[in-house]
C-alpha positions as CSV (number, residue, x, y, z in Angstrom):
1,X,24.2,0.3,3.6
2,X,23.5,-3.3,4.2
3,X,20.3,-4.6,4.5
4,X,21.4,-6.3,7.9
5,X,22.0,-2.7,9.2
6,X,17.9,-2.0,8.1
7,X,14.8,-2.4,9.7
8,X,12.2,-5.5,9.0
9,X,8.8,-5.3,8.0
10,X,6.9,-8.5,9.0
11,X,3.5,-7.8,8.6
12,X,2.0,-5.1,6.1
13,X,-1.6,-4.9,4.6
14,X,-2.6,-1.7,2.6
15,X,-6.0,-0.6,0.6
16,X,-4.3,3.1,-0.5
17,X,-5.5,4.4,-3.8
18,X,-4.6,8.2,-4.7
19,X,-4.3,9.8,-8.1
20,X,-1.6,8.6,-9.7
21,X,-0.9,12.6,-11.0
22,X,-0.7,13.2,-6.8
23,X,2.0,10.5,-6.7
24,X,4.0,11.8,-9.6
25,X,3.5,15.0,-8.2
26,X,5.0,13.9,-4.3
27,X,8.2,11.7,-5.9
28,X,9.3,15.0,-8.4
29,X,8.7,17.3,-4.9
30,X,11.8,16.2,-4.0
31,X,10.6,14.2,-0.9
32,X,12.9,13.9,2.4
33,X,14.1,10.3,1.5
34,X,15.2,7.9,4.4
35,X,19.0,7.5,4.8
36,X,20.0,4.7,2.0
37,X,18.0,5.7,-0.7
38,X,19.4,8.2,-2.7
39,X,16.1,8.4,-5.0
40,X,13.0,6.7,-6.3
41,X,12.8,5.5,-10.0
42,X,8.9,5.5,-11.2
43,X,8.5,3.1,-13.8
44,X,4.8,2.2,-15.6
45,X,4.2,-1.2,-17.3
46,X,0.7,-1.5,-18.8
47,X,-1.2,-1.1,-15.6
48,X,1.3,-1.2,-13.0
49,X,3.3,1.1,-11.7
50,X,6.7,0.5,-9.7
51,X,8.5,2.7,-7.4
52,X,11.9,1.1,-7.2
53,X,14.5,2.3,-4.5
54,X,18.1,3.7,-5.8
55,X,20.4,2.9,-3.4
56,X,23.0,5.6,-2.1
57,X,25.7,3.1,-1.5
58,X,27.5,2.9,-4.4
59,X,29.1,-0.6,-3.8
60,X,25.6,-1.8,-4.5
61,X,25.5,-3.6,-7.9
62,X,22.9,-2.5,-10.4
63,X,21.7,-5.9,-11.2
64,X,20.9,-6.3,-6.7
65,X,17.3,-6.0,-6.8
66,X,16.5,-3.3,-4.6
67,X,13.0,-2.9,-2.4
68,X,9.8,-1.6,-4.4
69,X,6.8,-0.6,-4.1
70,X,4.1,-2.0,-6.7
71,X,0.4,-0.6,-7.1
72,X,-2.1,-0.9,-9.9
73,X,-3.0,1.5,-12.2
74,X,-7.1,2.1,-12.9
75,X,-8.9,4.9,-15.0
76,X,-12.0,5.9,-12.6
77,X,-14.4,8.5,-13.1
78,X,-14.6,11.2,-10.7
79,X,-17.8,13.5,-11.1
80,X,-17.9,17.4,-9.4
81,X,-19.7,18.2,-6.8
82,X,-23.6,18.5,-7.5
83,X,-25.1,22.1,-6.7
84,X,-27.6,21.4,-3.6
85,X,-29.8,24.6,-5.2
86,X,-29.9,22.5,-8.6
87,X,-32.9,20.6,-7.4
88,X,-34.8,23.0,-5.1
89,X,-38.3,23.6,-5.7
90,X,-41.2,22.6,-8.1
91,X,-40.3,21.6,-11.8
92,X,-42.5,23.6,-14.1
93,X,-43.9,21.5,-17.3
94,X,-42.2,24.4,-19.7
95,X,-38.6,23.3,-18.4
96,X,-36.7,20.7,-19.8
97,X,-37.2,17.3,-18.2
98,X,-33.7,16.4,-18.8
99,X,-31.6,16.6,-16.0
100,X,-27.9,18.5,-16.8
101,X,-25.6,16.2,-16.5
102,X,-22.8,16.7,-13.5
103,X,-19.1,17.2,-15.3
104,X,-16.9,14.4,-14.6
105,X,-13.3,13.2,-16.0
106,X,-11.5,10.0,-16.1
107,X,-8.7,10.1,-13.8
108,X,-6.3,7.5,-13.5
109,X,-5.3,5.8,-9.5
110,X,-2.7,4.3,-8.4
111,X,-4.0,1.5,-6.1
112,X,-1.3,0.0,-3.7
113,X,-3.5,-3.2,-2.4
114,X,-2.8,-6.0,-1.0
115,X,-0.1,-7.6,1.6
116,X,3.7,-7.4,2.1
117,X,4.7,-9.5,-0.7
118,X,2.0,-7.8,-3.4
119,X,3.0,-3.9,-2.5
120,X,6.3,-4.2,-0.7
121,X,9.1,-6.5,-3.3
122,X,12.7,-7.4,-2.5
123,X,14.7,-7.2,0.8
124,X,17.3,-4.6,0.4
125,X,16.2,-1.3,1.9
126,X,12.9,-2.9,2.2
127,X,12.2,-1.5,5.3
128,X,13.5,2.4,3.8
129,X,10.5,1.6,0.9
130,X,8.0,0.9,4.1
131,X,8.9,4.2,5.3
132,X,8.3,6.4,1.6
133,X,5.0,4.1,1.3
134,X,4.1,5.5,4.8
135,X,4.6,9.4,3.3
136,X,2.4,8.0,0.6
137,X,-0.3,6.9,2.7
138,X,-0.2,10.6,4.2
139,X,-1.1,11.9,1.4
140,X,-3.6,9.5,0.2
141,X,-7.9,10.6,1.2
142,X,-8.9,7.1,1.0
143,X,-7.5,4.2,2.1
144,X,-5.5,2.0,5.2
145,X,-1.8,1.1,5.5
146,X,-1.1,-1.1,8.6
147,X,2.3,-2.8,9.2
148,X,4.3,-4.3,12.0
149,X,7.8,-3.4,11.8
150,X,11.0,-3.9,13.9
151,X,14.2,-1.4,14.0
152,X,16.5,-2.6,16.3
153,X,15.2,-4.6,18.8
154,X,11.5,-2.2,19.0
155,X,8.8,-3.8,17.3
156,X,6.4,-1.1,15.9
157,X,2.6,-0.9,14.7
158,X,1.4,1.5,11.8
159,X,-1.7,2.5,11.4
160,X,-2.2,5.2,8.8
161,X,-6.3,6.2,7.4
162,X,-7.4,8.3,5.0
163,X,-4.5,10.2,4.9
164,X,-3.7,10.7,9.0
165,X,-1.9,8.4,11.7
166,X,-4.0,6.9,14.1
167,X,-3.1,5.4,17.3
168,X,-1.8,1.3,17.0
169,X,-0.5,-1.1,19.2
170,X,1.0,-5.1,19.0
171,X,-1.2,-7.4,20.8
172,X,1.3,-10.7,21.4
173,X,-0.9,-13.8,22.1
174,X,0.0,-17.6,22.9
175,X,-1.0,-19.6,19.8
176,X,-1.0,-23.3,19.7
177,X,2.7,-25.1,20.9
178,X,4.1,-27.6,18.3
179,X,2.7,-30.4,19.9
180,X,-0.6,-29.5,20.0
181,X,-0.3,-28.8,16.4
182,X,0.6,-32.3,15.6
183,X,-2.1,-33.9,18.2
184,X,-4.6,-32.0,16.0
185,X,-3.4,-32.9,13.1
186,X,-4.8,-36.3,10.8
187,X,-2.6,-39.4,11.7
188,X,-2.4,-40.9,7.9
189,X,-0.6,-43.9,9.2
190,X,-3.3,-45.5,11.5
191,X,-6.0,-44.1,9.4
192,X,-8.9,-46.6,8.8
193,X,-10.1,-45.2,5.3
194,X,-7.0,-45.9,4.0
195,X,-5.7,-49.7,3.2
196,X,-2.9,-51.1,2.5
């Protein structure tokens, strides 16, 4: 597969952050992957973690960077639920004033923020990547993925929250022509702060 024969993704901004045990646990689920991607090496450097895409066309050289996905890796502390009866009526002076302390663990996220070029790298089955960052998002409680993409001639809008699709659309509006652009623009040639 060629990456002419793809989709594009031009626009993409994402604030999707999910355990990074939940992502593990998706990629070794064996996922439906998107024609051209035969799988989905996970790799972990430091605090970053990359997805890279395996391409199923075997005329593909290894050293061709394909498409990945990059996210950041942070330990956060996630507490239990409190019990709503825990607090519930008078305090008597013969109880301990200490309150219990809620049990909590450090659990490590995988964050995939930021724009097209900071969580979507590389050009060859960049747009197949877009679409296993999409069953991602799915899966991810907190967090927005939205994109403008094109397959064929059909532009699309993405708009995926906390987990769910929501409705999206392109709005195409007339921005400034070129030569309003360079009438707005500083003329450094007749400028009067300047001398020769």
């Amino acid at each position: 597969m060629s990456a002419e024969n793809s989709g594009q993704v031009f626009r993409l901004h994402s604030t999707l952050e999910l355990p990074l045990e939940d992502v593990r646990e998706f990629l070794s689920s064996d996922p439906e992957l998107p024609d051209g991607i035969e799988s989905v090496d996970i790799t972990r450097r430091n605090n970053t973690l990359i997805l890279k895409a395996i391409s199923a066309d075997k005329s593909v050289s290894k050293y061709t960077p394909t498409a990945q996905l990059k996210a950041s890796v942070t330990e956060n502390r996630v507490y239990e639920e409190e019990p709503e009866d825990q607090h519930r009526g008078p305090r008597w002076g013969d109880e301990e004033d200490e309150e219990e302390e809620i049990p909590s663990e450090l659990v490590e996220f995988a964050a995939f923020k930021g724009d097209r070029e900071t969580v979507l790298q590389n050009s060859l089955l960049q747009y197949e990547m877009f679409l296993v960052l999409c069953a991602i998002a799915r899966e991810a409680e907190k967090g927005t993925l939205t994109a403008i993409t094109a397959r064929d001639t059909d532009l699309d809008a993405t708009r995926i929250v906390d987990g769910e699709d929501r409705p999206a659309s392109i709005e195409v509006v007339e921005g400034r022509s070129e030569g309003q652009a360079a009438n707005s623009g500083v003329n450094w040639r007749d400028n009067k702060f300047i001398s020769d």
